[in-house]
VMD Tcl script that draws the C-alpha trace (Angstrom):
set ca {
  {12.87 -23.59 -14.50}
  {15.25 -22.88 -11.26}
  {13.56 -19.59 -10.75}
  {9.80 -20.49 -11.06}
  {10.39 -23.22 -8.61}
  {12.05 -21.22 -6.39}
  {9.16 -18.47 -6.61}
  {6.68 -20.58 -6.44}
  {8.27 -22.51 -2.87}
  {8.40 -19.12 -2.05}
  {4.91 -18.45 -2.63}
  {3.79 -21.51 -0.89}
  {5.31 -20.28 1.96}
  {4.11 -16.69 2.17}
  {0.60 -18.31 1.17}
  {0.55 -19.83 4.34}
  {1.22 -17.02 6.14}
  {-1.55 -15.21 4.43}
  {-3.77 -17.91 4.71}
  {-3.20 -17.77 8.41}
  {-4.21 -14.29 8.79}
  {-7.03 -14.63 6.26}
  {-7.50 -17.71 9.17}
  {-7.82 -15.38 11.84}
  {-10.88 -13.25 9.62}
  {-12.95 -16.17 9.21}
  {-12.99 -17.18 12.49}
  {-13.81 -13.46 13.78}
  {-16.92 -13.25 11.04}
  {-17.79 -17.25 12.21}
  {-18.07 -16.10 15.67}
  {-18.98 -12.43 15.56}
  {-20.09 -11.54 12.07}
  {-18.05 -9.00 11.96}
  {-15.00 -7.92 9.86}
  {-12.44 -7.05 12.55}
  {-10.68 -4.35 10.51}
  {-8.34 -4.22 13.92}
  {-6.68 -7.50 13.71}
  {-3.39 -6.49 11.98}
  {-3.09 -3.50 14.72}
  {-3.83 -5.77 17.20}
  {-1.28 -8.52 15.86}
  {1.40 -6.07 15.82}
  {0.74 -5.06 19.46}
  {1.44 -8.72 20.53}
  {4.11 -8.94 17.91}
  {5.68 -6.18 20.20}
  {5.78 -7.72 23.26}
  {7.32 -10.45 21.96}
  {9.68 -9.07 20.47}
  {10.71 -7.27 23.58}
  {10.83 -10.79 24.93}
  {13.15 -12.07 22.58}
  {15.55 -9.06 23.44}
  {15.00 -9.49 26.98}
  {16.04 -13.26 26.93}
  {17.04 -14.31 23.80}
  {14.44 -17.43 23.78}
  {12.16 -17.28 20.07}
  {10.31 -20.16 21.84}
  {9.28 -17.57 24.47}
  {8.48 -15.00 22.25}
  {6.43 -16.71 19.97}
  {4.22 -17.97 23.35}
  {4.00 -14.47 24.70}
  {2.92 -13.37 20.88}
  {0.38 -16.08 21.48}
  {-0.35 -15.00 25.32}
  {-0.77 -11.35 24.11}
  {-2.94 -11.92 21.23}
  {-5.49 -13.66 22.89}
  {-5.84 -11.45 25.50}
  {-5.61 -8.48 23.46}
  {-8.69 -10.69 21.59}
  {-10.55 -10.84 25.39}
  {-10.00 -7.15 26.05}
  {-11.30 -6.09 22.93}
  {-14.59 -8.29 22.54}
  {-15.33 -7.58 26.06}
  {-14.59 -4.05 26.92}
  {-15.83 -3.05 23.26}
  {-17.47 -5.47 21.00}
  {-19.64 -6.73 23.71}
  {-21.37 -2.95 23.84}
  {-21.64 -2.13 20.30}
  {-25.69 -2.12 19.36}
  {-26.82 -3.18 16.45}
  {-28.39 -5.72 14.28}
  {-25.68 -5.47 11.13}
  {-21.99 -6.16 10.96}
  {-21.93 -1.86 10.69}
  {-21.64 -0.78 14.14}
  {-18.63 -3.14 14.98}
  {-16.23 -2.49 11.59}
  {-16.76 1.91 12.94}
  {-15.55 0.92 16.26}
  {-12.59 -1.55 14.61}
  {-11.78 1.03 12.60}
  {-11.60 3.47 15.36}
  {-9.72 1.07 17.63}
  {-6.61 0.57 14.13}
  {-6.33 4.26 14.78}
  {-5.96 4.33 18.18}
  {-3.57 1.44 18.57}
  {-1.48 2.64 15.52}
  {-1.00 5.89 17.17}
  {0.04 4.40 20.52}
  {2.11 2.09 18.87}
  {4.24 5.19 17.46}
  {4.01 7.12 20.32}
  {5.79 4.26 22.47}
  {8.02 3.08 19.53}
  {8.48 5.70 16.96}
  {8.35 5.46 13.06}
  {11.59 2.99 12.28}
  {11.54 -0.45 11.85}
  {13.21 -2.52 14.48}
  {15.26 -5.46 12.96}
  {13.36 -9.00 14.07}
  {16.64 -11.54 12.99}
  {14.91 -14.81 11.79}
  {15.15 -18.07 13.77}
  {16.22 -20.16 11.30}
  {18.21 -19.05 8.13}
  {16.70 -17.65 5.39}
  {19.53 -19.03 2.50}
  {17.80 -21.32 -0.04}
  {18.14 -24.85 -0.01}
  {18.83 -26.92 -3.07}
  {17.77 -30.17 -4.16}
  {20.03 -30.78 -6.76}
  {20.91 -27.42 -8.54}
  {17.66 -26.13 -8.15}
  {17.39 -23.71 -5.04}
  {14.03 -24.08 -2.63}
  {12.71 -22.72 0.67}
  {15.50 -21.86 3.29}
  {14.89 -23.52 6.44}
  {13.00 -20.45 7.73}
  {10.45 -20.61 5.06}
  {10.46 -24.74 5.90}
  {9.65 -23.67 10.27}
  {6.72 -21.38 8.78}
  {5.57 -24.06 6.72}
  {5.29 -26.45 8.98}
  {4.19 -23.97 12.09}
  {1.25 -22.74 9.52}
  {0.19 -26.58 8.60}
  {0.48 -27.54 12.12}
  {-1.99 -24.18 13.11}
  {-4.28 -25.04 10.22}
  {-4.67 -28.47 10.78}
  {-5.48 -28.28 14.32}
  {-7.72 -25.80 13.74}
  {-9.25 -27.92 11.52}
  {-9.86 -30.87 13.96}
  {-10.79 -28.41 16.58}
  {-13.59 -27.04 14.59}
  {-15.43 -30.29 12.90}
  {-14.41 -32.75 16.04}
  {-14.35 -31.49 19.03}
  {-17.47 -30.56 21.63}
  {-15.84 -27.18 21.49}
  {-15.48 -26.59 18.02}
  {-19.49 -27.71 17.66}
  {-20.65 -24.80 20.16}
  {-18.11 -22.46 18.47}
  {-19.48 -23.30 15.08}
  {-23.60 -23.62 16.51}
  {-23.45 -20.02 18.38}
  {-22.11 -18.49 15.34}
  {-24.71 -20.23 13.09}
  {-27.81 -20.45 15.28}
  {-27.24 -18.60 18.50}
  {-30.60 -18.00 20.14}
  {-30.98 -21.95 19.44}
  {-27.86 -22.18 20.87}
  {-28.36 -20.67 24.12}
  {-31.69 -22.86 24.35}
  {-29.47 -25.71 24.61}
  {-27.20 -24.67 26.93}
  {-24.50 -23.09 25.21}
  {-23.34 -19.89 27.00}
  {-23.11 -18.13 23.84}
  {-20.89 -15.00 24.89}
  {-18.50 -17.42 26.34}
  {-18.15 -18.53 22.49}
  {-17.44 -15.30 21.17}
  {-14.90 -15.02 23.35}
  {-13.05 -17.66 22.81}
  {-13.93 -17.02 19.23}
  {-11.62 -13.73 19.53}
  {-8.94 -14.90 21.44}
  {-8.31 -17.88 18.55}
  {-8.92 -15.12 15.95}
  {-6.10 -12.73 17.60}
  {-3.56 -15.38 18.76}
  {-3.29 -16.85 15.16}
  {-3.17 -13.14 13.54}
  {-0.12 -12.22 16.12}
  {1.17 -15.83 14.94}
  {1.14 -14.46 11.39}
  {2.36 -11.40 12.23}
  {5.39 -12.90 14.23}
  {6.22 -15.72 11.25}
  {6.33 -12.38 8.69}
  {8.24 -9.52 10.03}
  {11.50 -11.61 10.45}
  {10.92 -11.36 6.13}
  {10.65 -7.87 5.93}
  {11.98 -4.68 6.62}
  {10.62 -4.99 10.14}
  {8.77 -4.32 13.05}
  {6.57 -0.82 13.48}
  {3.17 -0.01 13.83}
  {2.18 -0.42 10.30}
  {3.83 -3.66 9.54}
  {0.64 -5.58 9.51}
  {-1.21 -3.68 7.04}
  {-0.20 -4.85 3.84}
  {-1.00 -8.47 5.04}
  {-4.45 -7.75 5.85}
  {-4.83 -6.49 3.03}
  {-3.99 -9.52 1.18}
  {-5.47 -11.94 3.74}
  {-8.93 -10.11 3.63}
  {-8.65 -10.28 -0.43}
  {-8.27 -14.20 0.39}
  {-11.23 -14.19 2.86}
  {-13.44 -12.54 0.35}
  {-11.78 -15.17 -2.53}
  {-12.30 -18.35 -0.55}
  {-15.51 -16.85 1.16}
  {-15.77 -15.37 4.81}
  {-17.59 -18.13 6.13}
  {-15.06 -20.81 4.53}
  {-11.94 -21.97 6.38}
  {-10.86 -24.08 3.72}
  {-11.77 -20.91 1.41}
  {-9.28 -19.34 3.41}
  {-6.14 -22.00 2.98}
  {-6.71 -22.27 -0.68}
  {-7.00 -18.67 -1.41}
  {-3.78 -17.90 0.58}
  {-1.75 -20.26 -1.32}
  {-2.96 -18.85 -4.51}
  {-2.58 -15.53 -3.88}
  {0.93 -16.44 -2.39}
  {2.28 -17.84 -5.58}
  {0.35 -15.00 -7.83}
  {2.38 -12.11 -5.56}
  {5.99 -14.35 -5.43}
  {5.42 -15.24 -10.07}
  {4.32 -11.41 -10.53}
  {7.12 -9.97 -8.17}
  {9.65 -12.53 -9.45}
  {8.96 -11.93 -13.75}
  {7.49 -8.74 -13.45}
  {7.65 -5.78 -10.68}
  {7.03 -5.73 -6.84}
  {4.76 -2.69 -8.23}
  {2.22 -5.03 -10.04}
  {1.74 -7.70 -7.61}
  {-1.34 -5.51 -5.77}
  {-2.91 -5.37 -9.26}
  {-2.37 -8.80 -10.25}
  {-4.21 -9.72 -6.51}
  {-7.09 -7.31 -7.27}
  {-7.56 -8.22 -11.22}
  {-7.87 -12.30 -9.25}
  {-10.70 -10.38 -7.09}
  {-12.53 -9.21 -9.49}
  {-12.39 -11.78 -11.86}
  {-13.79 -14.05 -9.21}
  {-16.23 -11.88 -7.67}
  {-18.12 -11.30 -10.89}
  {-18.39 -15.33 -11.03}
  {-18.94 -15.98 -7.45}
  {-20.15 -12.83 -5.61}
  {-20.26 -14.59 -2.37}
  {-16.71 -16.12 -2.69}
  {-15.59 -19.24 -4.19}
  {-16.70 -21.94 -1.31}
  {-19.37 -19.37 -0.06}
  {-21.83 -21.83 0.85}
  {-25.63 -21.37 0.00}
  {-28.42 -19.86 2.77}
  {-31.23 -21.88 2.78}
  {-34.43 -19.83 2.06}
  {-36.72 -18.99 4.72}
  {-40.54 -17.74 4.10}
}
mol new
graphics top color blue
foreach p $ca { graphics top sphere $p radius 0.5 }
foreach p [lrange $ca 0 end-1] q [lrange $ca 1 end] { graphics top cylinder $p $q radius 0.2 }
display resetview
């Protein structure tokens, strides 16, 4: 009983972290419809400058703003300078040219960096708690908690009640309508990205500290999980997105924990398809109204 309540605190805490990535996908397909295959490359660019703060002056505080700095103008850049010019009618165009743009900043990344990881030593530490005899989350996995909650719930109230959230939410729903009520509908995408890409570097940043470490590739494994929980929960579904991170979470920390680090990517794939073939659309995919 010990163990499956430490792995599943655990889990709750690395669901977050998913969640807050799969987060950063919904907003992107909310604002752009497109599936920004880039985001984890992107994340890890900002994750770099801030770490290069944090060795510079020693201040998380500062890093974790310049992660937040970086992403969102990383987010600008991109949308403008790329997005913006990519014809088409269909999602298509813009996943070639994120895909392109993974490449590109991957290989950068190395060529700056190199291949090794570079140590990121956690803020907090990462030595379980106990209430009782029964170990918990360590205080790290407690700061990521409540940094994730606090990110999710003000996204939250940003999207369903604020002025700003309504024109995010209208131009990605109905934008010629949009613009024929004023909204400046570009402006929306772009702000669109830069929320997408400052809470992907935000994931990014929470993670590495957990892992081996920081290179070029240390955002691919969670996109790979957080676009599982985008597709679970639904693309268009931000509460989709929380739910389906915490599940997945706890399904990777119980399989990893009783089984094999080896299986977990097959447990999360067997969830897939078992809910796909129920709900293609997602499991809080909400319904298009028909049109003649």
């Amino acid at each position: 009983m010990d163990r499956l309540v430490l792995l599943v605190s655990t889990g709750v805490a690395r669901g977050l972290v998913i969640a807050l990535f799969a987060l950063s996908l919904v907003i992107i397909w909310r604002a752009a419809r497109i599936v920004n295959f880039a985001q984890a490359a992107m994340a890890v660019a900002a994750v770099y400058v801030a770490f290069a703060v944090q060795q510079a002056t020693g201040s998380y505080v500062l890093a974790l703003l310049s992660a937040l700095v970086v992403g969102a103008l990383l987010g600008v850049a991109v949308e403008r300078g790329l997005m913006r010019h990519v014809a088409g009618r269909t999602p298509m165009p813009g996943m070639i040219v994120a895909i392109g743009l993974v490449m590109v900043l991957q290989a950068l990344l190395g060529i700056f960096f190199g291949p090794k990881h570079r140590p990121m030593t956690p803020v907090l530490s990462e030595a379980p708690l106990y209430v009782g005899d029964v170990p918990v989350l360590s205080r790290y996995d407690l700061f990521v908690l409540l940094v994730a909650l606090v990110v999710v719930v003000g996204l939250g109230v940003l999207f369903n009640r604020s002025t700003l959230g309504l024109q995010l939410r209208a131009s990605a729903v109905a934008p010629e309508v949009s613009r024929l009520l004023g909204v400046r509908v570009p402006r929306m995408v772009t702000i669109g990205w830069m929320l997408s890409s400052a809470v992907a570097a935000l994931a990014v940043l929470l993670l590495v500290p957990t892992e081996l470490g920081l290179n070029a590739h240390s955002g691919d494994v969670l996109f790979v999980h957080a676009f599982t929980v985008a597709v679970l929960g639904g693309l268009d579904s931000p509460a989709g997105a929380l739910v389906g991170g915490l599940v997945v979470g706890v399904l990777i920390s119980l399989v990893t924990g009783y089984a094999s680090a080896g299986l977990a990517p097959l447990a999360v794939l067997a969830l897939l398809t078992c809910v796909l073939l129920v709900r293609p659309g997602g499991i809080f995919a909400t319904k298009e109204a028909r049109t003649a």
